[in-house]
MARLO-824806 format. One record per residue: residue in three letters; x, y, z of N, C-alpha, C, O, CB in turn. Coordinates in steps of 0.02 Angstrom, whole numbers, plus 50000, padded with zeros to 5 digits. Glycine has a CB too. Layout:
// residues N
ALAXYZXYZXYZXYZXYZ
...
// end
This chain:
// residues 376
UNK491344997850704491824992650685491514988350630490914986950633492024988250746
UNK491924985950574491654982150522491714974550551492194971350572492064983450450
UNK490984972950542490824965750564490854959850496490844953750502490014966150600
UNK490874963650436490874957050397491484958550337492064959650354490024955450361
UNK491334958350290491764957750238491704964650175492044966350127491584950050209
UNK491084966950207490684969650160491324976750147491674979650189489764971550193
UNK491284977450086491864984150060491504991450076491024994050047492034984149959
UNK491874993650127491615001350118491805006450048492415006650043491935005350183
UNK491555009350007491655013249949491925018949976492155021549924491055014449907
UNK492085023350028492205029150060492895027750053493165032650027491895030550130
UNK493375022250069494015019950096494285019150020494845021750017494005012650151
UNK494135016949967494465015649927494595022949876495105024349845494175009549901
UNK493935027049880493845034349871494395038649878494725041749836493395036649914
UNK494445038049952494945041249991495615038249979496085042149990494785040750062
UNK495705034649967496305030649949496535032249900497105034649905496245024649943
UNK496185031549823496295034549759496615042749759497135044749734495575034249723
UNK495985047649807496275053449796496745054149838496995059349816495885058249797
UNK497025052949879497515051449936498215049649873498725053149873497195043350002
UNK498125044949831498875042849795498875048149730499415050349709498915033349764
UNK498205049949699498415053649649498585062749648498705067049606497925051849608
UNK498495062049737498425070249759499305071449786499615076849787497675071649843
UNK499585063849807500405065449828500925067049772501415070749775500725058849863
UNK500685063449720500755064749659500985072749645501525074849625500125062649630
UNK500375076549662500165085449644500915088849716501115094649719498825088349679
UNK501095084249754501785086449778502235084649744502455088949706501975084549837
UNK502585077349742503095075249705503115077649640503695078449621503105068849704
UNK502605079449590502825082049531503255089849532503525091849481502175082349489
UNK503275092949583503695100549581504415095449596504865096049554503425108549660
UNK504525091349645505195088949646505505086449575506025089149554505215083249695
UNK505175081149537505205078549488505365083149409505735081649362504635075249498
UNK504805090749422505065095849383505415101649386505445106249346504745097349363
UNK505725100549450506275103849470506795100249473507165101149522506215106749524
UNK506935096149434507255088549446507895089149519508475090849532507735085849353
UNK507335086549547507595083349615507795088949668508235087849710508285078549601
UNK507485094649665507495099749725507025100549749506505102749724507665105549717
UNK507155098149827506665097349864506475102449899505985102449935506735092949898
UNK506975108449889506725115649885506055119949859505815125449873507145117949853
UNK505875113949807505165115549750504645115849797504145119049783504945108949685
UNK504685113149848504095113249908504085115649966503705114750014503925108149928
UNK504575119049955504745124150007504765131750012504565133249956505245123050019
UNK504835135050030504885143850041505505144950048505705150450029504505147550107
UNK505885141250071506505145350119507105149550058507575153150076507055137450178
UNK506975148350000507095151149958506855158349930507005160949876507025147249931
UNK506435160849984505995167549940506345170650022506535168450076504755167349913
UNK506245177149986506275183050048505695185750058505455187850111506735189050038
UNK505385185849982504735192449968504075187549934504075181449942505055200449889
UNK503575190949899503255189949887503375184349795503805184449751502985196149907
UNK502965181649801503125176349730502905181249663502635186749656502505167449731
UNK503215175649614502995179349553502355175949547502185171849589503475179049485
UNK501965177549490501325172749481501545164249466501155160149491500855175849408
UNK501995162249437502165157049425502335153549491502155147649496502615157449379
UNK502665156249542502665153949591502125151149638502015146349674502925157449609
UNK501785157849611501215159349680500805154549663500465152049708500755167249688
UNK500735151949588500175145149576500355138749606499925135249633500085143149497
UNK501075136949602501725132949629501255131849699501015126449715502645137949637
UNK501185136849728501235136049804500365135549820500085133549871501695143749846
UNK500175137049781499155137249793499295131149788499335128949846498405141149730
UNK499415125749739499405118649742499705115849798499445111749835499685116049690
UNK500065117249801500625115349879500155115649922500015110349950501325121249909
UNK499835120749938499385123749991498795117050004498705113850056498995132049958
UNK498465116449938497955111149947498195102849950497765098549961497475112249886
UNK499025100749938499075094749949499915094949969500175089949945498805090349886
UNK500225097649992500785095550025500985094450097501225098250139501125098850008
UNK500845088950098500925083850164500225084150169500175080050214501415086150240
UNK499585086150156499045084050169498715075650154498565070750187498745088850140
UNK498745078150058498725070950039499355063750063499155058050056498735071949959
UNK499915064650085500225061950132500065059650172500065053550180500495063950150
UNK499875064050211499495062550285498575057450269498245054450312499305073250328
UNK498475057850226497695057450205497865048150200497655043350233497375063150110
UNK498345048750144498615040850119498925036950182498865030850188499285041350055
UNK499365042250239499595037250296498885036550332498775030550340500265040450351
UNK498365040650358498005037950393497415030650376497145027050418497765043550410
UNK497345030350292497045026250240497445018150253497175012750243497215030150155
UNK498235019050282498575013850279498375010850348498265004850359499305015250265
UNK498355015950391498075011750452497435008150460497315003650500498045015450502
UNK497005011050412496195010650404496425002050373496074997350392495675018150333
UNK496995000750329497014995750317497294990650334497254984950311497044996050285
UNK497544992350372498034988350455497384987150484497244982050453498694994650525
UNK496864988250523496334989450564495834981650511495584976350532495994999950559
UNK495874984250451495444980350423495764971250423495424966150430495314983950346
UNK496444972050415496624964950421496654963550468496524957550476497094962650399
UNK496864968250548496574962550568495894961050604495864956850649496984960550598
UNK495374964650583494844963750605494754957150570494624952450607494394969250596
UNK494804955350483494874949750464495224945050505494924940150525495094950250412
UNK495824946050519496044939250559495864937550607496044931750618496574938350574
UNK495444940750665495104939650726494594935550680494594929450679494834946650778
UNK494204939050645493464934850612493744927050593493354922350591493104939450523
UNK494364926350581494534918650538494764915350596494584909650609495204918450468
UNK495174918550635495354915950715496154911450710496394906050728494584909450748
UNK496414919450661497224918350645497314923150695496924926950724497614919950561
UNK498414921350699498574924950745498834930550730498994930950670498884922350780
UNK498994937550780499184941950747499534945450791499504946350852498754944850715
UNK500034948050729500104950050669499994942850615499564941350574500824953750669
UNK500664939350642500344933150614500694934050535501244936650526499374933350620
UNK500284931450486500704931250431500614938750402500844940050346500494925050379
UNK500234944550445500384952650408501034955750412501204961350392499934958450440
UNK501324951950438502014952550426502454951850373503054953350373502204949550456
UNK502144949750332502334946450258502164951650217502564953750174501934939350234
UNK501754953250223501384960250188501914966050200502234968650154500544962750231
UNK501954967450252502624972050267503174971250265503554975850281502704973950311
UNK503324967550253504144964450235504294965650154504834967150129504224954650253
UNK503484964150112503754964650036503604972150046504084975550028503304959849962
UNK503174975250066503074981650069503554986850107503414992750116502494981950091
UNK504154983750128504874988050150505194986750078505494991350050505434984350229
UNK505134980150047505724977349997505444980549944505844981549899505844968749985
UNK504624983249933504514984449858504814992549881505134994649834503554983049819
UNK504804995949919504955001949928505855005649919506085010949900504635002349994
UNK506124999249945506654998449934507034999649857507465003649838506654993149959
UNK506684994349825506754992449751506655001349737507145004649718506044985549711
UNK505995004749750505695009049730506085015149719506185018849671505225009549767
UNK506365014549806507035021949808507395019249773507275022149720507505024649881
UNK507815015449761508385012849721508235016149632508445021049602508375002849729
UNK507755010649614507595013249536507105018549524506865017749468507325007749492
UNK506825024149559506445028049526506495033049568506685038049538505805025749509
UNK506395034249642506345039849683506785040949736506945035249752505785040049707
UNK507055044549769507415044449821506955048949901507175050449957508155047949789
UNK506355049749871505825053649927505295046149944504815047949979505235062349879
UNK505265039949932504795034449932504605033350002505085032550040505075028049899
UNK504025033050027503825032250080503455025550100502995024750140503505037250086
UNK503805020750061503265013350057503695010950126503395009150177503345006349965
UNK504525011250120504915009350180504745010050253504725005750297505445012350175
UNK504595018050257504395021350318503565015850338503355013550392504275031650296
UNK503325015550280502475014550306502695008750326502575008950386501725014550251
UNK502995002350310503044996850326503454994650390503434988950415503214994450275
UNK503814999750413504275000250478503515002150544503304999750597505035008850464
UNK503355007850496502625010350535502245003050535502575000150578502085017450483
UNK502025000950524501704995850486501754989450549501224986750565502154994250403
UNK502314987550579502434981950604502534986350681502444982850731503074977050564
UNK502654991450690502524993950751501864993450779501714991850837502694999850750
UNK501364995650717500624996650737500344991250753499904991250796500204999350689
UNK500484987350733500214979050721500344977950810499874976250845500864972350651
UNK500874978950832500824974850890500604979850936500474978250994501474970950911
UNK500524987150911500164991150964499424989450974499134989751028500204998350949
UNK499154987850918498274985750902498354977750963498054975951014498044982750776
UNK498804975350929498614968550975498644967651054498524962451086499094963150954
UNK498884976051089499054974851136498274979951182498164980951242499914976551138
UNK497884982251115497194982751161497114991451155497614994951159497314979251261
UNK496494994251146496344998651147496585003051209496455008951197495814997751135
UNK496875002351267497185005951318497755008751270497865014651256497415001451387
UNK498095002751247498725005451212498795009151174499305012551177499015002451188
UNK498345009951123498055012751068497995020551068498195024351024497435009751060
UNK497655022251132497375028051170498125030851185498305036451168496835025951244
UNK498475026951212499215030051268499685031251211499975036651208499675023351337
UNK499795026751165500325027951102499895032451051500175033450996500595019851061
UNK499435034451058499355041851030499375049251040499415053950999498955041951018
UNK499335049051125499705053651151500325054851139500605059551111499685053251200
UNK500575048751171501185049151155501835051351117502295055251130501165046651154
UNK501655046251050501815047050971501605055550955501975060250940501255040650916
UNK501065055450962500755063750945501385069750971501815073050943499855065551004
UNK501125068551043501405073451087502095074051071502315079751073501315071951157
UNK502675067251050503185067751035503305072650966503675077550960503355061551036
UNK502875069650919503085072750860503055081750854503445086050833502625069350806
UNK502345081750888502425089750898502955093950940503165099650928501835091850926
UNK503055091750967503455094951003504295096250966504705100750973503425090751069
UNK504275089650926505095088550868504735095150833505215098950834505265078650796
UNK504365097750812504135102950761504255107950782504625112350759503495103250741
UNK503855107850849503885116150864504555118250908504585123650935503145118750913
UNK505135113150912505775114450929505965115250866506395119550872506145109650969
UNK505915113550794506235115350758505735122450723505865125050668506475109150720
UNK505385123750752505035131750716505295137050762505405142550736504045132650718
UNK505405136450826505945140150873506265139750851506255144550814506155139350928
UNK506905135150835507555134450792507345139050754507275144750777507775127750755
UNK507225137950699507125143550643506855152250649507025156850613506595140150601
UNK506435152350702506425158750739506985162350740507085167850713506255158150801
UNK507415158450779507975161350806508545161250751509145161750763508175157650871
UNK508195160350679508965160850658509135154550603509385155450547509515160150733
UNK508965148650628509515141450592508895140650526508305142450530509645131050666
UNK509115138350485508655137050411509105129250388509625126950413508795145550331
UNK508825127450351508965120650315509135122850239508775125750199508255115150318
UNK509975119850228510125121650165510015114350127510005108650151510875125150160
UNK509955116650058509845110350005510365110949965510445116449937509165110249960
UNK510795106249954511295105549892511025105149847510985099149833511725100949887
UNK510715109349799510115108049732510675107249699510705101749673509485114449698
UNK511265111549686511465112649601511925102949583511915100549527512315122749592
UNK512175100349627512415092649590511885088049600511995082349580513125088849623
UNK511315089249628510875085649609510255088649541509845084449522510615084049676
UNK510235092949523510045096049462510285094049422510015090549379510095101549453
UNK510995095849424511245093149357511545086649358511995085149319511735097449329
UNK511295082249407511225075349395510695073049367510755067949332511285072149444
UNK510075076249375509325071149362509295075849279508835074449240508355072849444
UNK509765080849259509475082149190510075080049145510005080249084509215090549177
UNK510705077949175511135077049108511455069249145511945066749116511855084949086
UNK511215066249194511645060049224511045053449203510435054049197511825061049327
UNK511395048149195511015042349168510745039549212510965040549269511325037549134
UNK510315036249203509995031949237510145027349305509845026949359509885028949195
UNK510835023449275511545020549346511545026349352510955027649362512455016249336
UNK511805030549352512215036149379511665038649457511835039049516512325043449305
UNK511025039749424510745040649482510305036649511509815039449536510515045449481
UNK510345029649516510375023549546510925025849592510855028349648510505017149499
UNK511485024649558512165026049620512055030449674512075029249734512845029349590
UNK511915036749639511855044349691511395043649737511295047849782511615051449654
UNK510975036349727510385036749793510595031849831510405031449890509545035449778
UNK510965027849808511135021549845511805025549891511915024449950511385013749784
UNK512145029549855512925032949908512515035649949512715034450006513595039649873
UNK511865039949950511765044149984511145042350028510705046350045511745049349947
UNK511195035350044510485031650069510235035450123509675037950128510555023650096
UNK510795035550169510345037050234510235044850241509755046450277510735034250306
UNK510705051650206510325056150184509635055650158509125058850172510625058350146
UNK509715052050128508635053250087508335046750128507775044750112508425050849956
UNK508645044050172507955040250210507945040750294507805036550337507965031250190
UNK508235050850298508065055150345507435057550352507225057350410508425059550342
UNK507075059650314506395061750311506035054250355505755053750409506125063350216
UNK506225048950297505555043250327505665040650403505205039750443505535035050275
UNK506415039350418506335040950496506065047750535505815049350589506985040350521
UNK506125048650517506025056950537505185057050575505075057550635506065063350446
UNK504715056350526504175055350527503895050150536503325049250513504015057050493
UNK504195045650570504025037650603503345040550661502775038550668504955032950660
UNK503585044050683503105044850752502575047550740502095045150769503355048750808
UNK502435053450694501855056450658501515048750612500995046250633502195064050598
UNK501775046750571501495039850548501255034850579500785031350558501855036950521
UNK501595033950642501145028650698500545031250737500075028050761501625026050760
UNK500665038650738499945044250758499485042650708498935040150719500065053450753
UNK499745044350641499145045650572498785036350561498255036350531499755049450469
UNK498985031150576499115023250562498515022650612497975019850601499975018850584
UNK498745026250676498225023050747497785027350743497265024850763498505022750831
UNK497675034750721497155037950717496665033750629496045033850623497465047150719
UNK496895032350604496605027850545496205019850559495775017150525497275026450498
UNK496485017850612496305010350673495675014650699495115013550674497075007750758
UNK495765019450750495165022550780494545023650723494025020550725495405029750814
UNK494725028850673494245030950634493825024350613493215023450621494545035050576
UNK494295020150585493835013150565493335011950624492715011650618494345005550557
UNK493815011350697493455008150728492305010850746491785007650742494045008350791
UNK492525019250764492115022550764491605024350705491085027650712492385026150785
UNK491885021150638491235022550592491115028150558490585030750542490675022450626
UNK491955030550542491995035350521491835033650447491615038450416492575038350540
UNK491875028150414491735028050338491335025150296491315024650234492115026550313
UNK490815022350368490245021650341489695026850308489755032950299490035018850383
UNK489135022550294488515026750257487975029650331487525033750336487975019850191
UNK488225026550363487545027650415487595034450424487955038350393487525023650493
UNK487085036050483486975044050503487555046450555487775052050567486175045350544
UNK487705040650580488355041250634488895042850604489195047950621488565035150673
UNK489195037450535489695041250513489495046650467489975050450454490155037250485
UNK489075047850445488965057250417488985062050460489215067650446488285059450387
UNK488715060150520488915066450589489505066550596489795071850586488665065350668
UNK489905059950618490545061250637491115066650585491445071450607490795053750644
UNK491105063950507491375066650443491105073250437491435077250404491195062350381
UNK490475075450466490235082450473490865085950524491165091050507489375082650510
UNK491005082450585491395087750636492155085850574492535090650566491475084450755
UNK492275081250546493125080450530493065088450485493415093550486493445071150467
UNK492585086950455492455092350396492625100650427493005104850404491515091550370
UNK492095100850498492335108250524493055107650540493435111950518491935111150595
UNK493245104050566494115103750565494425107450517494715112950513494415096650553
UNK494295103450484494815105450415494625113050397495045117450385494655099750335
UNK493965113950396494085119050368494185124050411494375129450387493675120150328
UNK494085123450491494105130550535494665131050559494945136450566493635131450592
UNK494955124550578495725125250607496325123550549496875126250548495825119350676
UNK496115118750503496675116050467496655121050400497245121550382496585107250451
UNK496245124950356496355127850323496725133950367497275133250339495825128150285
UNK496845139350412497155144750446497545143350459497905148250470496995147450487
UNK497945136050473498495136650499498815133850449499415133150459498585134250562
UNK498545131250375499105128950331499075135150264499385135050211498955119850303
UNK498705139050282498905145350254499375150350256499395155450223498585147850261
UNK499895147350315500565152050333501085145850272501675144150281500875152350453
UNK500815144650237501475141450196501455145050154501835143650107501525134450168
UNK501025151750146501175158050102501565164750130501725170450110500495160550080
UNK501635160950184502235167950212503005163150179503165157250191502265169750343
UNK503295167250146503985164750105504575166050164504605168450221504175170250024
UNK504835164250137505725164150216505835155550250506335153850281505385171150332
UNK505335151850236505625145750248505415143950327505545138250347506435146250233
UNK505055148950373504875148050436504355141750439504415136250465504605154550461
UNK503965143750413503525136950434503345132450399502775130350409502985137750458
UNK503715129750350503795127050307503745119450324503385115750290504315129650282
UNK504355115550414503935110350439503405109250475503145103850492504165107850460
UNK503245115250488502505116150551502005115650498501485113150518502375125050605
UNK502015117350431501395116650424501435109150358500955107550324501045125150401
UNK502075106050354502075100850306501855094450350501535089650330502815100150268
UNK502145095650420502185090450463501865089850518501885084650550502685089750477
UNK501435096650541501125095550599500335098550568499785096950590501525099750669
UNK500445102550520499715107450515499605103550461499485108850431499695116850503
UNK499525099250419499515097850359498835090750372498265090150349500395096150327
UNK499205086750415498855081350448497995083150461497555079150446499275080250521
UNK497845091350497497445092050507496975094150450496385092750456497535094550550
UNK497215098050385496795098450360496715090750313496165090850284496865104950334
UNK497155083650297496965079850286496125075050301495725072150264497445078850299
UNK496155076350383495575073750408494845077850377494335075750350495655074150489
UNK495075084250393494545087250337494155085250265493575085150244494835092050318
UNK494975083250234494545079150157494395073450195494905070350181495075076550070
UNK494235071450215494025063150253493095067850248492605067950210494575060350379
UNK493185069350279492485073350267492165079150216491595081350227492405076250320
UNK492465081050173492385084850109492165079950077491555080050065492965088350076
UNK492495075150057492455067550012491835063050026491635058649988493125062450032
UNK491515064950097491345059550116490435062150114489915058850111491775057250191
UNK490595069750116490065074550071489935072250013489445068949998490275081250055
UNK490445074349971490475075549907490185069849888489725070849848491105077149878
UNK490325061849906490105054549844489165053349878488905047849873490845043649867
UNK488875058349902488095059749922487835063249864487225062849854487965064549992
UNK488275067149819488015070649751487915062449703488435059449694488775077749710
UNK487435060049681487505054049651487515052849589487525047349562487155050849669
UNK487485062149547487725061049489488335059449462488565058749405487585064749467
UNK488565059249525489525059949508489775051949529490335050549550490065067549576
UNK489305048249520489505040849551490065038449533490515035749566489075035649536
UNK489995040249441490765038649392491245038049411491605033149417491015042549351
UNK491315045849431492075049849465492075045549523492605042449523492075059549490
UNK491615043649585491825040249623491955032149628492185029049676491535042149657
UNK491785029949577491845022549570492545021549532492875016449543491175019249527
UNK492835027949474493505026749464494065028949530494465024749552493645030749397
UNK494035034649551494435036449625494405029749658494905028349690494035042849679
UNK494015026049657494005018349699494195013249661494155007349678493305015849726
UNK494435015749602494635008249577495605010449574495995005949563494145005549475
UNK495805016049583496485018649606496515017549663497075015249674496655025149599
UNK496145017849719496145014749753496325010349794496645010649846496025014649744
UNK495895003349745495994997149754496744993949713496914988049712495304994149731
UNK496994998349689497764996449686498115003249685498495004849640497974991749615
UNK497965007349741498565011849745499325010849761499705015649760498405015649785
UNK499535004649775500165002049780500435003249676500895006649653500064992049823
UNK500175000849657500395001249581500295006549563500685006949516500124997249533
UNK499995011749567499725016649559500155022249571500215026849531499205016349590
UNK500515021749636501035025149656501865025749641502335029649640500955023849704
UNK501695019149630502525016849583502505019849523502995023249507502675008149559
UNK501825019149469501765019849413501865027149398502315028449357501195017049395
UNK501465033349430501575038349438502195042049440502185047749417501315038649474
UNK502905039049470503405041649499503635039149437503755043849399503665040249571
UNK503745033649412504245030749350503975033949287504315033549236504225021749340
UNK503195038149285502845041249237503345047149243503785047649200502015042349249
UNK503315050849282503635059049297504385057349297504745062149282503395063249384
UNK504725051249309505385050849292505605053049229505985057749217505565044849298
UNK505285048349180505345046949108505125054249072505505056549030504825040149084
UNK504555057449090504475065449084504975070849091504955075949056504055067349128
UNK505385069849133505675075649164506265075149195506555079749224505285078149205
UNK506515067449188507175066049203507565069249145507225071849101507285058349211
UNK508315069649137508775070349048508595062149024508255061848972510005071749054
UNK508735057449047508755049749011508025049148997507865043848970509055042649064
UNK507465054249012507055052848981506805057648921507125058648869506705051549023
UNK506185060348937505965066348869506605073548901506775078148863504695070248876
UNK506875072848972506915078848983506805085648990507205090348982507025078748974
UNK506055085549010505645091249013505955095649097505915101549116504705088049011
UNK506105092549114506375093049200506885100849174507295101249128507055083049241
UNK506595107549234506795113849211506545118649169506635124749173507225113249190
UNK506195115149123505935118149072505135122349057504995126049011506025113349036
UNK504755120449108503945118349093504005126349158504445127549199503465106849123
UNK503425129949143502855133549186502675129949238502875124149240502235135049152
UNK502295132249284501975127549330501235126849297501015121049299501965130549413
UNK500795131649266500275129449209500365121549190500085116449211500415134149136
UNK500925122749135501195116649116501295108949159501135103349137501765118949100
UNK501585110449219501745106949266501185103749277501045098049258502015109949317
UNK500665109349323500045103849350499635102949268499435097149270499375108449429
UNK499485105049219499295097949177499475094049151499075091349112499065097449143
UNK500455090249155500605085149149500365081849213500085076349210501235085049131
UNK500455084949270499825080849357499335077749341499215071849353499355086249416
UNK498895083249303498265079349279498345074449224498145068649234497765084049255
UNK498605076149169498705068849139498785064049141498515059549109498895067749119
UNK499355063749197499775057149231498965052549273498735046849274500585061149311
UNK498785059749304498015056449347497435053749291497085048849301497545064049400
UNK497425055649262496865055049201497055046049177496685041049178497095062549119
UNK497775046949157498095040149140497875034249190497705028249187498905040949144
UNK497925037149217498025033449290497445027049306497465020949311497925039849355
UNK496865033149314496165031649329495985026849272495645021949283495675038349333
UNK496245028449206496175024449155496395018349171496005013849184496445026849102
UNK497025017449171497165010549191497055009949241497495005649237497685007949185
UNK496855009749304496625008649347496115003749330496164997649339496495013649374
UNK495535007149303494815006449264494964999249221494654994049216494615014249204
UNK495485001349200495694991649153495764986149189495454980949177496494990449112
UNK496184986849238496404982649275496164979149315496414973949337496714984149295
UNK495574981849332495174983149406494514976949354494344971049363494844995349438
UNK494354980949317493924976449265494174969549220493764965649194493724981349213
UNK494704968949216494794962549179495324960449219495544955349194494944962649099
UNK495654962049272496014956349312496044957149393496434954249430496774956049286
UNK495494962249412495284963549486495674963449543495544961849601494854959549503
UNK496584966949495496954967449552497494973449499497374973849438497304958649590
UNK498084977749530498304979249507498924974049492498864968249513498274984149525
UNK499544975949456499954971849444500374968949518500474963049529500344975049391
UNK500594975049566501084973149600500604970149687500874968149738501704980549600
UNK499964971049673499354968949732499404961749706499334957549751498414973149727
UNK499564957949615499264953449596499964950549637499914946749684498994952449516
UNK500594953049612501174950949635501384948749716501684943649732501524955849613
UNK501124955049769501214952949852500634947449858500734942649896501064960449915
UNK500114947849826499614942549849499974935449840500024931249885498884942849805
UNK500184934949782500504927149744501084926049798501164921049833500924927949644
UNK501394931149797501984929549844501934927849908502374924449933502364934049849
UNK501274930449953501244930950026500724921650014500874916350043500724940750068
UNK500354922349981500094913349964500814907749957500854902349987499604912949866
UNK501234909949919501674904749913502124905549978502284899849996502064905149843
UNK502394910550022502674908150085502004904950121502144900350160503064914750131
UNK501594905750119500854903250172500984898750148501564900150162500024905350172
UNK501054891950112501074885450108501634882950111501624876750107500804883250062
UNK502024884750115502764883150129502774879350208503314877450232503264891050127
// end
C-alpha cells in the first residue's frame, strides 16, 4: 500500500500505453467509418486476405486488452485517492464525487461531439460504485469480486452458447457508412444523440467486468504490484506468466473467423492477457537505456484524459467525409501508421504540456472546476 505521496513511474507507464494502445482498436472503427464490424470476425466464413489478416494480428495484441489495461489503471487511481483522503482525514467518497460527475459529463460531451463507442461515461458510473465498495472494507472488496466476476462471465459464456447454437449479432454498417463519409458533422451529432441508448449498450453492458477490472486495480495497488521492490517484481513476474500462458491461447481464437468468439475473447479473455502487460512493462522499464521511451509513455499518462479525447477528434478529422475523408480508403499498412502517428503526436504533446504547464488541458480544466465547487 502507498504510504506517502511519492509517484510510482510503473502507473503512469501503464497508463500512457493503456490510452495510446485503445487507440490501435478504435482506429479500424474510425477507418471503417463507424463499423463496428472492423473488430470483429463475424463477417468472414474462411480464412482472411493478408490485409485482413494484419487487421486482426493488431486486434489480437490490443482489442479489449488495452481496454481492460486502462480500466484496471482507473481503479489503481480510485485506490490512490483515496488512500490520499484517509492520509488528509477527508471523507469518502467525499468530494471524489466531483471528479466523476465531470468525468460522466466530459464523456457525455465526448459521445455527443466526436465518438459514439466513449467509455469515460461507463468508467464514471463504475467509478462511484467502487468508491463506496472500497469504503465499505476489504471483506467487500473480496465478495464484489467474485461476484461482479462470476456475473460477468457467465453473461459471456451464455452468449458463446448462444452463438454455438446458431444466433450471431447483426450490424447495420451500410447507413452508418455512408453517414460518417458523406454526412456533416450535426448530422452525426444527431445520429448519436437519436440513437443514444443503442451505442451506450456496450458501456452498460460491461459495468460489471469494469467494477471487476476497477477492484482488481484497488487490490493490485494495494499488494505492491507497481512498485520497484523485489515483491512487486515477483508478483509482475507471476502477472507476466499469465498473460503469456493462459491469456495469449485463449485470445488467439479471435483468429478463428465466423464471429464465435469474438465476445469471449473481447470481454472475458482479453482482460487476462491485459494483466500480463502489467508485467511485460514492468520488465521492460528495468532495460535503462530506454528511460526516454519510458518517461514520455508517463507523461501520456499523466494526462491520459486529454490524450484520449485528442486521439478520437484526431481520427475523426482523418477519416470522417467533413474531414480529410480518408475513412474507406487506406490499407490497413496505411491504417496502423496513421496509429502511430497520431501516437507519435501524441507523446509529443504530451512531452509539451507536461513540461511547461504540468497538466494536460482538460486535467487543468476538472482540477479548476472541482477547486471552485470545493469553496463554494
Amino acid at each position: 500500500m502507498l504510504q506517502n505521496n511519492q509517484r510510482l513511474p510503473l502507473i503512469d507507464i501503464l497508463r500512457g500505453f493503456a490510452v495510446l494502445g485503445t487507440l490501435g482498436t478504435n482506429i479500424w472503427i474510425f477507418a471503417y467509418l463507424g463499423e463496428a464490424s472492423a473488430i470483429m470476425t463475424s463477417n468472414y466464413s474462411g480464412w482472411w486476405s493478408f490485409n485482413d489478416f494484419l487487421r486482426m494480428s493488431v486486434l489480437f495484441l490490443v482489442n479489449g486488452k488495452l481496454l481492460g489495461l486502462l480500466t484496471i489503471m482507473f481503479g489503481v487511481g480510485l485506490e490512490l485517492k483515496y488512500q490520499q483522503s484517509k492520509r488528509q482525514g477527508n471523507a469518502w467518497p467525499g468530494m471524489y464525487i466531483w471528479t466523476l460527475v465531470f468525468l460522466f459529463t466530459e464523456g457525455l460531451i465526448h459521445f455527443t461531439l466526436v465518438m459514439e463507442y466513449d467509455i469515460l461515461m461507463s468508467y464514471a458510473v463504475t467509478g462511484i460504485i467502487v468508491a463506496f465498495i472500497v469504503k465499505a472494507g476489504d471483506k467487500a472488496i473480496n465478495r464484489c469480486l467474485y461476484v461482479f466476476g462470476g456475473f460477468h462471465a457467465i453473461m459471456i459464456l451464455f452468449i458463446l452458447l448462444s452463438t454455438l447454437q446458431g444466433a450471431s449479432v447483426l450490424y447495420d454498417s451500410d447507413s452508418v457508412v455512408s453517414l460518417y463519409q458523406n454526412g456533416t458533422w450535426f448530422e452525426q451529432i444527431q445520429y448519436r444523440l437519436a440513437n443514444f441508448l443503442y451505442y451506450r449498450a456496450e458501456a452498460i453492458f460491461i459495468i460489471p467486468m469494469n467494477i471487476f477490472l476497477f477492484l482488481l486495480g484497488v487490490k493490485f495497488m494495494r499488494n505492491g504490484v507497481f512498485s520497484q521492490s523485489e515483491h512487486g517484481r515477483q508478483v509482475r513476474k507471476r502477472l507476466f506468466s499469465i498473460g503469456i500462458y493462459i491469456g495469449i491461447p485463449l485470445n488467439l481464437l479471435i483468429f478463428i473467423p465466423g464471429g464465435t468468439f469474438d465476445f469471449p475473447v473481447r470481454y472475458l479473455f482479453a482482460p487476462i492477457l491485459s494483466i500480463g502487460y502489467i508485467g511485460i512493462l514492468g520488465k521492460l522499464i528495468e532495460y535503462k537505456k530506454a528511460d526516454w521511451l519510458w518517461k514520455k509513455l508517463g507523461n501520456v499518462g499523466k494526462m491520459s484524459l486529454s490524450c484520449y479525447v485528442l486521439q478520437n477528434i484526431m481520427a475523426s478529422i482523418i477519416f470522417y467525409g467533413w474531414g480529410l475523408g480518408l475513412g474507406g480508403k487506406l490499407n490497413s499498412i496505411e491504417i496502423i501508421a496513421i496509429w502511430m502517428s497520431i501516437s507519435l503526436l501524441q507523446i509529443y504533446i504530451a512531452h509539451m504540456c507536461i513540461k511547461h504547464f504540468h497538466f494536460g488541458p482538460l486535467e487543468w480544466v476538472r482540477k479548476n472546476t472541482i477547486q471552485a465547487i470545493t469553496r463554494k
